[in-house]
N, C-alpha and C positions, 0 to 999 in steps of 0.2 A: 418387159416381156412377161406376159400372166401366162400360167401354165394352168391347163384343167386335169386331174384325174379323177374317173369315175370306178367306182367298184359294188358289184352288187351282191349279196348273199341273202341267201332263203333261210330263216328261222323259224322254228319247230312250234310255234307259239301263234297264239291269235295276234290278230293288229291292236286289240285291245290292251292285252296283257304285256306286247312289247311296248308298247306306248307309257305304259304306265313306269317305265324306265328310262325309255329314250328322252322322253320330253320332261323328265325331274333332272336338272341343270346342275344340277348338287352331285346325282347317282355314280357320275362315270367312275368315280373309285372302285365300285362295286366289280368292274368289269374289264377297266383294262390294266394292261401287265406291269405290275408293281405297284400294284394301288394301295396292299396293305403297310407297303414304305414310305406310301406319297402324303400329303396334306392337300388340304383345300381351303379356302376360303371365301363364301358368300355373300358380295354386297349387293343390297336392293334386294327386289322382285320381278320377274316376269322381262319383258323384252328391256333391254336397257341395264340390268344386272352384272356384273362383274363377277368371272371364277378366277380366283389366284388359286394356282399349280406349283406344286412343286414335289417333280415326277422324277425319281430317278432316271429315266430313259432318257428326258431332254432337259432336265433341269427347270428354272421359274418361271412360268409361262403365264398370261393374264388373256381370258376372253369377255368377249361385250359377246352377250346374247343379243342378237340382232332379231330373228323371229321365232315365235312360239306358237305354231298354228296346230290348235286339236283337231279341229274340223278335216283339216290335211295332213295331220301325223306328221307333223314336218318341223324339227329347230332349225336353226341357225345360227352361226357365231363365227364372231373374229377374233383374231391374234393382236390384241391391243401391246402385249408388252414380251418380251423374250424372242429369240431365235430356232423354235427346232427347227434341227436338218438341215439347218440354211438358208431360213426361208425369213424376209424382209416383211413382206405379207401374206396373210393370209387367213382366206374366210373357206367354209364349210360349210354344206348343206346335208342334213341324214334326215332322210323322208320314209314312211312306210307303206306299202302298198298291199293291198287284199295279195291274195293268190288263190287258184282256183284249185281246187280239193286240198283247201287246211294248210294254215300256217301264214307268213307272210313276208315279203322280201324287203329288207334294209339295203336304200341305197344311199352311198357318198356322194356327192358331187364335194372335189374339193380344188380352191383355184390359190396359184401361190404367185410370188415374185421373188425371184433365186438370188441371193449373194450375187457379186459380180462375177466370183472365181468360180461357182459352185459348177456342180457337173447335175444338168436339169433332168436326166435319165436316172442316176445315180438317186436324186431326191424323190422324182416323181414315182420311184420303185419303192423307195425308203416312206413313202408316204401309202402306195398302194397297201405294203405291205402290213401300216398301221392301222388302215383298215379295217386289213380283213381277221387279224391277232383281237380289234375291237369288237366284230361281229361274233367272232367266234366263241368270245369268252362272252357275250350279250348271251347268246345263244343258251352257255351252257348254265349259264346264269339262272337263265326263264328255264329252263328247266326242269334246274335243281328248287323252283319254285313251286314248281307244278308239281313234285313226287311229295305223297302223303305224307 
């Protein structure tokens, strides 16, 4: 059984200036919660690349960047190695879209396959809500870039 969650949020920032973060495969330390505790690791380039994690929140995690479209402001990756939240698989979509008077919205699309035991609301909440702690701190990120 594949579960989808979607989550959307508006950022304060051009599609340009977010971009220039969402789509560096390397950045997400920059931004989510306990990053300056976490590690990364970098193998390859570009679609096909490997990010080894190791996030205090879920512990060692490994993703294959699956797509890298600038044209569409759009990555994507998968959960090649580890467990968070209980999840067997799972791949994610974060795309960027204009917005009309300023700024632009990040959307999640993310689809999982749940432990046998696990509780698929309990996850799909626990995953919404990684979200949007992602966005939020993207957010405050771009910014703290933008002030002189």
């Amino acid at each position: 059984m594949t579960i989808e969650v979607t989550y959307r949020h508006v950022l304060d920032a051009s599609i340009t200036h977010a971009w220039v973060l969402l789509g560096d495969f390397g950045s997400i330390l920059q931004w989510v919660v306990g990053g300056s505790e976490a590690t990364i690791r970098l193998t390859g380039s570009g679609p096909g690349m490997l990010r080894d994690l190791d996030l205090p929140s879920v512990g060692k995690v490994q993703h294959h960047l699956d797509v890298l479209d600038e044209a569409e402001h759009r990555i994507a990756y998968s959960l090649t190695a580890g467990r968070p939240l209980g999840m067997v698989e799972y791949s994610v979509s974060a795309q960027l879209f204009e917005r009309p008077g300023g700024g632009c919205v990040l959307e999640w699309l993310g689809e999982f396959t749940p432990e046998a035991d696990a509780s698929v609301k309990q996850m799909a909440d626990g995953l919404r809500s990684a979200y949007r702690d992602l966005s939020e701190r993207l957010n405050e990120l771009l910014a703290a870039q933008a002030r002189p």
